[in-house]
N, C-alpha and C positions, 0 to 999 in steps of 0.2 A: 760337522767337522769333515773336512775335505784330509783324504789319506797325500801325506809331503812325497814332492814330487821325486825321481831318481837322486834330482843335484840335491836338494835339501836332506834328502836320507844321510846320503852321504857326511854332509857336511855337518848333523847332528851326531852320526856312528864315528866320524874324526874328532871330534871335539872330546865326546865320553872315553873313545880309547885313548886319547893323549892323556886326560885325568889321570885315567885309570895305571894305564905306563908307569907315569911321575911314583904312582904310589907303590908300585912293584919295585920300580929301580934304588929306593931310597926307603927299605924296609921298614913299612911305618913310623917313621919319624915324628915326633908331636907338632914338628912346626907342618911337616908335609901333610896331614891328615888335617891340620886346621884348615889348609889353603885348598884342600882338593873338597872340605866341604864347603866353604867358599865359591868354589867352580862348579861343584856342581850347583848350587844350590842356583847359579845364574845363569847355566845350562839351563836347568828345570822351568826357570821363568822365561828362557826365551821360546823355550817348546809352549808351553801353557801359552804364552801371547799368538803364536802360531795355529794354536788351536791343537797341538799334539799330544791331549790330556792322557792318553796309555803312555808314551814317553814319557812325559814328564813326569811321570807318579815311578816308572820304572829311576829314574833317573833319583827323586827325591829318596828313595831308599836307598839308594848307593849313598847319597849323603848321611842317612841314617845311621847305616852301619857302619860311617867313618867315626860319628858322635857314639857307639858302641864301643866302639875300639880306644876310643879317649875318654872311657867309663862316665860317660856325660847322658843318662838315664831322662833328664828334661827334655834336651835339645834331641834324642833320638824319638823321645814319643811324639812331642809337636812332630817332627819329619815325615812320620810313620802314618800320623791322625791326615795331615795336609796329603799325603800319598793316598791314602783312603777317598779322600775330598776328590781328589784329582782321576783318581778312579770312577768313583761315581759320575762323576762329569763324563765321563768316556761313553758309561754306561746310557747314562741319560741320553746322548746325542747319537747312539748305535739305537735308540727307541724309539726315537725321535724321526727317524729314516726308516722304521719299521723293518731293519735291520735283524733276522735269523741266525742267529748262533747261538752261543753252548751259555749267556750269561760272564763268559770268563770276568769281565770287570766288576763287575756285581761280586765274584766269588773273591777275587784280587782286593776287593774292598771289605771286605768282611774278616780275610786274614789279616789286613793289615793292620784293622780294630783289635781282631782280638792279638795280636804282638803288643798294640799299646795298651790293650787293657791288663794281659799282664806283666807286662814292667811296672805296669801306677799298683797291681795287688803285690809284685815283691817289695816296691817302696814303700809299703804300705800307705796309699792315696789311695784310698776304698772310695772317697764322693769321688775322685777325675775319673775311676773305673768304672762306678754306676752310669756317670754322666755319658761316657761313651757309649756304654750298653744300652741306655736309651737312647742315644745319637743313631747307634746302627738300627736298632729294632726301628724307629721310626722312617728309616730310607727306606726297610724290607717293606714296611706297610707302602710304602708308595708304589714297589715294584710289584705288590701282591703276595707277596710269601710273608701269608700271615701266622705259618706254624710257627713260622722261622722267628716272627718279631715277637709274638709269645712268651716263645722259649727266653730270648734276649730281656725282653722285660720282666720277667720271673727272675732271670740273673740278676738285676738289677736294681729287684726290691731284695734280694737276699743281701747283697753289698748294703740297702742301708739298712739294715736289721736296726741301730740306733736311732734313725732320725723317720719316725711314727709318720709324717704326712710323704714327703719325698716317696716313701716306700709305699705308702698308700695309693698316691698318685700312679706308680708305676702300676700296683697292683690291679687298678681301673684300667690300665690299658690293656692288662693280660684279658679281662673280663671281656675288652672292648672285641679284641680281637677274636674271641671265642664266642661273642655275640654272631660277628661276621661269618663265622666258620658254621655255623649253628650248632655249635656245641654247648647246647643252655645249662647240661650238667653240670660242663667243668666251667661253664661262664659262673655258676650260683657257687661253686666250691671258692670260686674267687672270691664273691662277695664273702662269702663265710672268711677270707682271710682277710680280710678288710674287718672284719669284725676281733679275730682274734688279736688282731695288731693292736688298736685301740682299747681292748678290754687290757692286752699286757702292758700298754702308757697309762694307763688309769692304774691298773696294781700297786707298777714302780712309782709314778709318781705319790699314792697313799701310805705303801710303806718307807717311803720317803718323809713325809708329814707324820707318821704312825695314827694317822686314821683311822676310824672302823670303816669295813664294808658298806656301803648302801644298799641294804634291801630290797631283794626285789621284786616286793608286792605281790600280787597276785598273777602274774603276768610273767614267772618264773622261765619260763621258754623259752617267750620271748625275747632275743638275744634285741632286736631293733626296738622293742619297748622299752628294754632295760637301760641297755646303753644311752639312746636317744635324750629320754626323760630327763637320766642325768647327767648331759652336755649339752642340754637344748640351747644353753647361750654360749655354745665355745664353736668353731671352726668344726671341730668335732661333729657336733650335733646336727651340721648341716651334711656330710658325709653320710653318716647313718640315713638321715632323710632321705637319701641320695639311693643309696643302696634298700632303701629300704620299698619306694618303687620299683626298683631295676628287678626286685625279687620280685614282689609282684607276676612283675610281667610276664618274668623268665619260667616261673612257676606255672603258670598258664597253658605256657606251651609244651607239657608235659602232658602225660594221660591221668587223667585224676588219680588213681592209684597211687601210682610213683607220686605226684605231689599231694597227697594227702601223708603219704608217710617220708617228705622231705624234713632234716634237720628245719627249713624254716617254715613249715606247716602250722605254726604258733599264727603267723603273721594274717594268714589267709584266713582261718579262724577269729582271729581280731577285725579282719572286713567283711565278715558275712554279718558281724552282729557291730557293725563300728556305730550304730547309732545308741547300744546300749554304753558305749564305753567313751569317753572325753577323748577326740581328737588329740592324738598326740601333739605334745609342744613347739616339739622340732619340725613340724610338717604346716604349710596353709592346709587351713580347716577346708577349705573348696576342692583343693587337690586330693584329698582324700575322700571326698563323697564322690568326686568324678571316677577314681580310682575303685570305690566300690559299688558304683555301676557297672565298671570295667568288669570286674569279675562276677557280679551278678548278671552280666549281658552272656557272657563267655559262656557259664558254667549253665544257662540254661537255655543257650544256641540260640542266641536272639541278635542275630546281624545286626537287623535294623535299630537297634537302640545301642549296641556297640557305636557304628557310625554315626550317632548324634551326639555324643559326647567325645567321640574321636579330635573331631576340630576345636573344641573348648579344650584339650589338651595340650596341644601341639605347642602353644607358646610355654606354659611350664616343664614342657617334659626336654628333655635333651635328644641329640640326634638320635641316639641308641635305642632309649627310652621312646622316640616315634616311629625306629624300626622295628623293636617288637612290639608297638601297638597295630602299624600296617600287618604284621607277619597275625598277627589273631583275629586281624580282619580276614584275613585270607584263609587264615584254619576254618572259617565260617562260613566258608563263600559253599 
């Protein structure tokens, strides 16, 4: 993006003060506040084709707040979300030039979210609220401010407290990001919510039915044997499977102490002796002896047999899932 030239300044700064005039001289009037968001809103696109995305995003919120004032809560959030858009874009192209300043657009686009995120919690639109919350956290991840997307997708999965996977999915991003951060603590407290989520859709949904409990056999601890077992054939049960490597891993890279006496300490116990015990349901039975290699290689500082079974891994495991297998190659170097 090339900064507009003196006349173009101009001739953008004349257009928005005429607007803005019209709407002073003629005290809000509902036809005048229709027409000035009209005006702007074709100001704003002639800036954006220009390439003037910090105008244009200033520009669409003057529209916004016309749609505020004509108690129109839809047409100000879309204004607000597209000013957001239009920010980032600024953002992007100030990075893009390797470009030194303070972030402002970055910062300009994250208020503008959370304005629309809460006008959709006063209307009560809890999913357009989540949806945003993960719209922004996922631009921080591109920018690197991964405390930042985090925190946003925790917002996020709290907004769907009702709807068990959406808020799951979110909940895997917090994880994800806490992987990247190296904070394998609060990455495994994630999983652990990822578990309680699904244990509370299994509850409601039984005392819904008035079901008994299913039993949790011998393997009582185990929160990913219990679960798993029973959702081995649901969407469910491939989540658990999911989380139930990711702990693995994550547990690894702890000092034995602290993961001997982790909440999921059951599981690691279940792979030192997984030959005594039937492969869980919800898991390939391969993956799981590769996997207790994994931590019979670890636990007894054996590089070389870690890195043989490294590459039989890679295609099962997920991207996360092959950075904390490289990060325990490295503990071992």
């Amino acid at each position: 993006m090339s900064d507009p030239s003196p006349k173009e300044h101009l001739g953008y700064l004349a257009s928005y003060k005429g607007i803005t005039s019209k709407l002073k001289k003629r005290f809000l009037r509902t036809n005048t506040v229709v027409d000035a968001v009209d005006q702007y809103q074709q100001l704003a696109k002639w800036l954006e084709k220009d390439g003037v995305h910090q105008y244009a995003a200033f520009v669409t919120l003057a529209a916004a707040r016309c749609d505020e004032a004509l108690n129109n809560p839809t047409g100000e959030t879309e204004k607000v979300v597209r000013a957001a858009h239009l920010f980032m874009e600024a953002e992007m192209e100030a990075a893009n030039v390797d470009y030194t300043g303070f972030e402002e657009n970055l910062m300009e686009a994250v208020d503008c979210y959370e304005l629309a995120i809460d006008i959709y919690c006063k209307i009560r639109r809890t999913a357009f609220a989540a949806t945003l919350r993960s719209e922004v956290a996922n631009a921080l991840v591109v920018f690197g401010k991964l405390e930042e997307a985090a925190e946003q997708y925790s917002a996020a999965a709290l907004l769907l407290d009702g709807s068990p996977l959406p808020a799951i999915a979110a909940t895997e991003s917090v994880c994800e990001c806490k992987i990247r951060l190296l904070d394998y603590a609060g990455a495994l407290d994630c999983l652990g919510s990822v578990l309680d989520t699904i244990r509370a859709m299994r509850a409601a949904e039984r005392d819904g039915r008035g079901a008994k409990p299913v039993p949790d056999g011998g393997l009582a601890k185990d929160d990913f044997w219990v679960l798993g077992t029973a959702l081995r054939h649901s969407t469910y049960g491939s989540i658990v499977g999911r989380a139930e490597i990711t702990a693995v891993l994550l547990l690894l890279q702890l000092p034995q102490a602290v993961r001997d006496a982790h909440r999921f300490a059951a599981v690691l116990v279940r792979y030192r002796g997984v030959l005594d015990i039937k492969p869980p349901p919800y898991l390939v039975e391969d993956v799981v002896l590769l996997m207790q290699s994994v931590l019979q290689a670890v636990e007894d500082d054996d590089l070389p047999a870690l890195q043989s079974v490294q590459s039989e891994l890679w295609f099962p495991l997920n991207a996360y899932q092959n950075e904390l297998l490289y990060s325990l190659n490295e503990l071992l170097r």
